[in-house]
DSSP file (Angstrom, degrees, kcal/mol; ACC not computed):
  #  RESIDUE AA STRUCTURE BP1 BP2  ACC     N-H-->O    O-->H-N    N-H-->O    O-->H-N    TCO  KAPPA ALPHA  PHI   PSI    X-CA   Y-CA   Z-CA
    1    1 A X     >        0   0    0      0, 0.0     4,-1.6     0, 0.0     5,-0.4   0.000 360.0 360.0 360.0 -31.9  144.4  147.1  140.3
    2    2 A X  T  4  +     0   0    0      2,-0.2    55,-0.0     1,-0.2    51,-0.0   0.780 360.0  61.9 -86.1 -10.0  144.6  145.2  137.4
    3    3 A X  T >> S+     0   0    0      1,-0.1     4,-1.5     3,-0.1     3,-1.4   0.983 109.4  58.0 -55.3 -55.5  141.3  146.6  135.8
    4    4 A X  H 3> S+     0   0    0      1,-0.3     4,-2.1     2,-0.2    -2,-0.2   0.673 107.1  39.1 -26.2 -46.3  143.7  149.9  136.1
    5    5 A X  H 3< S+     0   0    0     -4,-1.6     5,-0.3     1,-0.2    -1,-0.3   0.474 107.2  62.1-104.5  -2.7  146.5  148.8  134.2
    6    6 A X  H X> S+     0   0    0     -3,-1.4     4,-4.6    -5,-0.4     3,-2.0   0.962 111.5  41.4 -68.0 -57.8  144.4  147.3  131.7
    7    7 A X  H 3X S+     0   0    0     -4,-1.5     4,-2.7     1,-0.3     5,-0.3   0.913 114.2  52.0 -49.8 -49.9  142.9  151.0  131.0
    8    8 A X  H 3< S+     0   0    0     -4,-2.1     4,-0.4    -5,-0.3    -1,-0.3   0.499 103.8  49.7 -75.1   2.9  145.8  152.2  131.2
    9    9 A X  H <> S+     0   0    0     -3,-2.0     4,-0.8     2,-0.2     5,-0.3   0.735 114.9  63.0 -93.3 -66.9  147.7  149.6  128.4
   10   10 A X  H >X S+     0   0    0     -4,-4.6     4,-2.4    -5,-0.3     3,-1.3   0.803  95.7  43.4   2.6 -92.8  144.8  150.8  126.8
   11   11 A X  H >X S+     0   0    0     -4,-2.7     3,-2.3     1,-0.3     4,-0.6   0.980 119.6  49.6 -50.2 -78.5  145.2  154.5  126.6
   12   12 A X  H 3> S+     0   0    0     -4,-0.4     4,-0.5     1,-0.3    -1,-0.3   0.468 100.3  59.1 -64.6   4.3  148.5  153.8  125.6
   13   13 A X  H <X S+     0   0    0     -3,-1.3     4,-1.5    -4,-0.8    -1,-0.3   0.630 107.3  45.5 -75.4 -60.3  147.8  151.5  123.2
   14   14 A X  H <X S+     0   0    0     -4,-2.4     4,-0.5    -3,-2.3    32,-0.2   0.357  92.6  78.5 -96.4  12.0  145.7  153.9  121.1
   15   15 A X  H  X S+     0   0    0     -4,-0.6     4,-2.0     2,-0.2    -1,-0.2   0.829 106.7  41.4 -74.5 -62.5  148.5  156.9  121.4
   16   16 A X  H  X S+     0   0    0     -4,-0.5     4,-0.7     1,-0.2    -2,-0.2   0.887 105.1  52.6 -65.5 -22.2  150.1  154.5  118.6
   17   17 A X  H  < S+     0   0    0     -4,-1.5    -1,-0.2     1,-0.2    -2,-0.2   0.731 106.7  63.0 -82.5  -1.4  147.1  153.9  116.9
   18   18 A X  H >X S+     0   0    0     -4,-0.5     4,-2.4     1,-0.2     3,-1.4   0.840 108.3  42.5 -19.5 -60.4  147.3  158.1  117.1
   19   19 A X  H 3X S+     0   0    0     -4,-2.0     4,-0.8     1,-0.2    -1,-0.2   0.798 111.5  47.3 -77.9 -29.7  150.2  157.8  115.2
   20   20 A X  H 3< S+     0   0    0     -4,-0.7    -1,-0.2     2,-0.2    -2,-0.2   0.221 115.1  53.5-106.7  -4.5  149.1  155.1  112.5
   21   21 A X  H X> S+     0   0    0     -3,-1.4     4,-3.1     2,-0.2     3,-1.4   0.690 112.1  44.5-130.8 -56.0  145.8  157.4  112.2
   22   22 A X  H 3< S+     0   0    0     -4,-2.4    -2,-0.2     1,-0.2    -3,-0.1   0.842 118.4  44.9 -47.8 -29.9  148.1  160.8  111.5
   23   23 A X  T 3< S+     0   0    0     -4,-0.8    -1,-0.2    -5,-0.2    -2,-0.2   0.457 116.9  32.7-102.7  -7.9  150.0  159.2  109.4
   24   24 A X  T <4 S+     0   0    0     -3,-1.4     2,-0.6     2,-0.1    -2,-0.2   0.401  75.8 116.0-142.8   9.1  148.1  157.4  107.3
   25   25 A X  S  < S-     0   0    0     -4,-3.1    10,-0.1     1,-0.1    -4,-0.1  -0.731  74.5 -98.9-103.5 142.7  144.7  159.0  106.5
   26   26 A X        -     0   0    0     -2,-0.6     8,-0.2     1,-0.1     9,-0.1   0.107  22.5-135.0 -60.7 134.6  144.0  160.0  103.2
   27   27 A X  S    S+     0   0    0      7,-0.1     2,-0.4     6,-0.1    -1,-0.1   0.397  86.5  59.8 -87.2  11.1  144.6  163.7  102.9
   28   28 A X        +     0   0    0      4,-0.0     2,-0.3     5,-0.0     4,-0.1  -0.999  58.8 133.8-107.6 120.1  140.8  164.3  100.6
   29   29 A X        -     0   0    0     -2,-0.4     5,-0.1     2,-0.1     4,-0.0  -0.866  68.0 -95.1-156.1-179.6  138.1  163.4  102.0
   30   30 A X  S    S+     0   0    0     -2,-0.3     2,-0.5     3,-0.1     3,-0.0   0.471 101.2  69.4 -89.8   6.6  134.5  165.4  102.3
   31   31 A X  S >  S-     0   0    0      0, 0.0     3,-0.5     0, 0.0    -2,-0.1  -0.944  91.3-112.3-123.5 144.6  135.2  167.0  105.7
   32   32 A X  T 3  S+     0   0    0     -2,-0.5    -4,-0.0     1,-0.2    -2,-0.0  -0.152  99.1   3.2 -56.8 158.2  137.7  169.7  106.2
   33   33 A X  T 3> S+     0   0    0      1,-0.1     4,-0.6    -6,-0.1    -1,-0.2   0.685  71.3 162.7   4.3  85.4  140.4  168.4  108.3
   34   34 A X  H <> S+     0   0    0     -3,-0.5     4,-0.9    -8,-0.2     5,-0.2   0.824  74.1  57.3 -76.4 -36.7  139.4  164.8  108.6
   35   35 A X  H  > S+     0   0    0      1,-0.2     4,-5.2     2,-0.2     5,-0.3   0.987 112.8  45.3 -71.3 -60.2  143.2  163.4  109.8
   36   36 A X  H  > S+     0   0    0      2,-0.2     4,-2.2     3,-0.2     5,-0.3   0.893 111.2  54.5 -55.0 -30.3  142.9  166.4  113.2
   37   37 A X  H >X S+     0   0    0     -4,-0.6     3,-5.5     1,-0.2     4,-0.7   0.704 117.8  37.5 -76.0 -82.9  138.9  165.2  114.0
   38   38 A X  H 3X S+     0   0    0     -4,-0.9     4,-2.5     1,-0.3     5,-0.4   0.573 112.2  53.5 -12.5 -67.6  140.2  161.7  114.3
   39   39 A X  H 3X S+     0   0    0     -4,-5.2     4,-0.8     1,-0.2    -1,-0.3   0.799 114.9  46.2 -58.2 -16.4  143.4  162.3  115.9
   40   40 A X  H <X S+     0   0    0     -3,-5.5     4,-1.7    -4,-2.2     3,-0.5   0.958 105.6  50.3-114.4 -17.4  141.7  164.1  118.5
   41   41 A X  H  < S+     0   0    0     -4,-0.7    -1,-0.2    -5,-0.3    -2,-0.2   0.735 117.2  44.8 -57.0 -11.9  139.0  162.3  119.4
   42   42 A X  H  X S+     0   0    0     -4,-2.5     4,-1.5    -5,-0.2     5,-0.2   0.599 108.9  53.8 -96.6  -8.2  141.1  159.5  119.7
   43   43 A X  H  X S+     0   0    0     -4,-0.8     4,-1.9    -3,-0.5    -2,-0.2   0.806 109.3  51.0 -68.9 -44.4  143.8  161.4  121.6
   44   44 A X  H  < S+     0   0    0     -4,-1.7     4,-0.4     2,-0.2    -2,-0.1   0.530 110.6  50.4 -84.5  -9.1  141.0  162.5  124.1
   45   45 A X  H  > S+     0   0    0     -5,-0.2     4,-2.6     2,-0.1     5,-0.2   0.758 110.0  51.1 -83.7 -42.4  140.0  158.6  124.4
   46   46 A X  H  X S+     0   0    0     -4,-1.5     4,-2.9     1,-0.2     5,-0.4   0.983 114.5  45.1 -73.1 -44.5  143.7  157.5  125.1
   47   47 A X  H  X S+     0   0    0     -4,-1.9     4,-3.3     1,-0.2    -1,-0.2   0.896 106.7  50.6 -79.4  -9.7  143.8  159.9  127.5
   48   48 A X  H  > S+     0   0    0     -4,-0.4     4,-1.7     2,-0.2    -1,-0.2   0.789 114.5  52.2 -74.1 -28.4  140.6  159.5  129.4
   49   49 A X  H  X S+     0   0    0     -4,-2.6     4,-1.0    -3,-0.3    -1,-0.2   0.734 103.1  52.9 -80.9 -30.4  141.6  155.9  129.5
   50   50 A X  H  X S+     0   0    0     -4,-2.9     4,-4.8    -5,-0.2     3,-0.3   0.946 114.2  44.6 -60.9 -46.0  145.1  156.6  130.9
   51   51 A X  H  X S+     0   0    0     -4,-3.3     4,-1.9    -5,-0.4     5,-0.4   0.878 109.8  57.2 -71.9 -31.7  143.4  158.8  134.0
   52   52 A X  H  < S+     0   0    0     -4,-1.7    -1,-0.2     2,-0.2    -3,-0.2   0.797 110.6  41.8 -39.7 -41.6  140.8  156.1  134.4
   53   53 A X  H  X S+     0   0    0     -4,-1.0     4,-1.4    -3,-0.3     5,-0.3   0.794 117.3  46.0 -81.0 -39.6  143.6  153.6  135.0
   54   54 A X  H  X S+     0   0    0     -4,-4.8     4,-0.7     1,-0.2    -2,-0.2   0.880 122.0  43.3 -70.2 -21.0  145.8  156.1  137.4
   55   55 A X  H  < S+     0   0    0     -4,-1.9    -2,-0.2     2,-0.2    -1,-0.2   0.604 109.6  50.4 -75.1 -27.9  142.5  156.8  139.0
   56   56 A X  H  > S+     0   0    0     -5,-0.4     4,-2.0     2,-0.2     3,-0.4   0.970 113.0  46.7 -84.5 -54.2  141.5  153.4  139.2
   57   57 A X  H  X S+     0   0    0     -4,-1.4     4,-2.5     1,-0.2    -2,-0.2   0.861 112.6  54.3 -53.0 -52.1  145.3  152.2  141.0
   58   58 A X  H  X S+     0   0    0     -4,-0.7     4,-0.8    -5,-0.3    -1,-0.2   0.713 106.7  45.8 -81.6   8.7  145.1  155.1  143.5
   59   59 A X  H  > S+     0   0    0     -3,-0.4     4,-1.5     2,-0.2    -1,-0.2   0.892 113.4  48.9 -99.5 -39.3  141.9  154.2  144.6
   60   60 A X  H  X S+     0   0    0     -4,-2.0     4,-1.0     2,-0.3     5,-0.2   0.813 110.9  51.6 -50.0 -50.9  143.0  150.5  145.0
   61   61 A X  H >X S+     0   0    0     -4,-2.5     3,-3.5     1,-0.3     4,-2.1   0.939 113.8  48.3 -87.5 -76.7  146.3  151.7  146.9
   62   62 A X  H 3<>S+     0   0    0     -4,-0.8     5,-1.5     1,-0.4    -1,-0.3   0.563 114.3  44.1 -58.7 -38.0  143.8  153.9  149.5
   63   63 A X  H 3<5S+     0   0    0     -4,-1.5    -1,-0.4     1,-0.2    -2,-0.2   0.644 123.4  31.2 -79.5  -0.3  141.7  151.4  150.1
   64   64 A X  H <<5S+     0   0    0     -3,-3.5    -2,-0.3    -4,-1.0    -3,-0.2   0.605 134.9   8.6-121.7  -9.3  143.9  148.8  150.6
   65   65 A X  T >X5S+     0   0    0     -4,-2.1     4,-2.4    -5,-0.2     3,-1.0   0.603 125.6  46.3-118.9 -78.0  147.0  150.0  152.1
   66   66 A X  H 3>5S+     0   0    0      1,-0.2     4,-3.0     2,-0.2    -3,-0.1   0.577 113.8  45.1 -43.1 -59.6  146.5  153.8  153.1
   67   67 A X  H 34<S+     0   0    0     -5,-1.5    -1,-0.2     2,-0.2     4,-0.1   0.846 118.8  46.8  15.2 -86.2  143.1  153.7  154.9
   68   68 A X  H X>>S+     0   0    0     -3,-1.0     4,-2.2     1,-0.3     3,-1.3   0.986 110.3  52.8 -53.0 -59.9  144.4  150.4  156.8
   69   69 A X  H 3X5S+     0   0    0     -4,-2.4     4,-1.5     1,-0.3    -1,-0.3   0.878 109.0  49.4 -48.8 -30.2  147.5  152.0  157.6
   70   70 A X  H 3X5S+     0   0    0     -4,-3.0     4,-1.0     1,-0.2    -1,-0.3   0.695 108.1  48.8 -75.5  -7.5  145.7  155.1  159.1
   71   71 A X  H <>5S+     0   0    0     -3,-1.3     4,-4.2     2,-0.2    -1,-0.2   0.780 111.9  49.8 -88.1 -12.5  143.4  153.6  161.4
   72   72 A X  H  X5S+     0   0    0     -4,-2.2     4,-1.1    -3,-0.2    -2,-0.2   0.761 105.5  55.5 -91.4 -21.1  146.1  151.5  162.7
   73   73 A X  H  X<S+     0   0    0     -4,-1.5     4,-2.6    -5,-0.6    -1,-0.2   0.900 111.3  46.3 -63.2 -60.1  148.0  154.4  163.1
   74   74 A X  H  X S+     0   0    0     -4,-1.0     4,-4.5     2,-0.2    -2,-0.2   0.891 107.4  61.0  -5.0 -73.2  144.9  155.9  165.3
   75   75 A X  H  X S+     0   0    0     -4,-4.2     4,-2.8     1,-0.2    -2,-0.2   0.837 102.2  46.2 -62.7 -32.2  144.8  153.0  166.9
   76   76 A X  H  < S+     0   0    0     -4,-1.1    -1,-0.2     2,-0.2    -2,-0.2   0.951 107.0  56.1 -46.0 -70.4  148.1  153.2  168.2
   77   77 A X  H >< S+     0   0    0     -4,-2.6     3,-1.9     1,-0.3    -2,-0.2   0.877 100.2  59.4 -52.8 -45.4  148.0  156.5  169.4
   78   78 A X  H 3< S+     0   0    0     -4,-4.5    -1,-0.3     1,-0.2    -2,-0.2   0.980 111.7  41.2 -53.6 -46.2  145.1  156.0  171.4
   79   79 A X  T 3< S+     0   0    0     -4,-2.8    -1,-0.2    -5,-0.2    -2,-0.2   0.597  80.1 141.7-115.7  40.6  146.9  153.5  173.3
   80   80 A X    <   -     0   0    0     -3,-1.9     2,-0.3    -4,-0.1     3,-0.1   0.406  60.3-110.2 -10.1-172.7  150.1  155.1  173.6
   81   81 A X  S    S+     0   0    0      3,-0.0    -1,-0.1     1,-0.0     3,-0.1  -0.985 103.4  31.1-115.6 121.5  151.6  154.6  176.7
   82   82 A X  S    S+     0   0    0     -2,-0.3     2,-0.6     1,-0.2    -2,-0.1   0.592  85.0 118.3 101.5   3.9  151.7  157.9  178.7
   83   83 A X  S    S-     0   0    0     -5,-0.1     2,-0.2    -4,-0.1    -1,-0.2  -0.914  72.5-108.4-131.1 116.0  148.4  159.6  177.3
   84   84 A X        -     0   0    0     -2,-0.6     2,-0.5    -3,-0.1    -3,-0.0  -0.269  34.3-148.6 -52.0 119.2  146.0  160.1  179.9
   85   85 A X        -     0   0    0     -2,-0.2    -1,-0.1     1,-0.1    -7,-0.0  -0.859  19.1-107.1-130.9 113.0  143.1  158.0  179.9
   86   86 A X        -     0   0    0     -2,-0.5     2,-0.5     1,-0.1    -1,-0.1   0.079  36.0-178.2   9.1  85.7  139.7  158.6  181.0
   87   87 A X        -     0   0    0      1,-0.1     2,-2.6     0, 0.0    -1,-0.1  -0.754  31.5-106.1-124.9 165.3  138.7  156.9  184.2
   88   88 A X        -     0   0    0     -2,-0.5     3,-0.1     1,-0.1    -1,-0.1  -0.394  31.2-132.6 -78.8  95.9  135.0  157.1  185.9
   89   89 A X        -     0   0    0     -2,-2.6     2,-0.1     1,-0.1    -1,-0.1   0.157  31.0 -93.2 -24.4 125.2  134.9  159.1  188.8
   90   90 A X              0   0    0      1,-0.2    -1,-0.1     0, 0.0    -2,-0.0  -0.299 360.0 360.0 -74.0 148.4  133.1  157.6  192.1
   91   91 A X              0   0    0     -2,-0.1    -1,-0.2    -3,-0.1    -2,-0.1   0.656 360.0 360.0 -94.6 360.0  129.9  158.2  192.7
């Protein structure tokens, strides 16, 4: 979980340098609309890095809580009290 929220500081992390990138790159330079390629290839990093980090946390929380909790959940119901149970017939 804590790779997760690393990625995810991440991503949000570069949302400002988003802002720092819009705001402050020089408005000549020898490719048409240099300030937009930038901002969105780093716009499309911050966000791949935010869903890598929610991805990364929900995967953590199903294998470590949800999973458990449904087999144990299972397990339970099989041995309800009242649920009719399988017994070997004589031969």
């Amino acid at each position: 979980m804590a790779a997760g929220r690393l990625l995810g500081g991440c991503g949000f992390a570069l949302l400002l340098w988003l802002y720092v990138l819009a705001t402050g790159l020089p408005d000549t330079a020898t490719a048409a609309h240099w300030p937009v390629a930038w901002v969105g290839l780093d716009a499309l990093e911050a966000a791949g890095l935010i869903a890598v980090g929610v991805l990364a946390a929900a995967a953590a929380m199903a294998l470590g809580a949800e999973l458990p909790l449904a087999a144990l959940c299972v397990w339970l119901a099989l041995r309800a009290p009242g649920r009719p149970r399988r017994h070997s017939s004589p031969s």
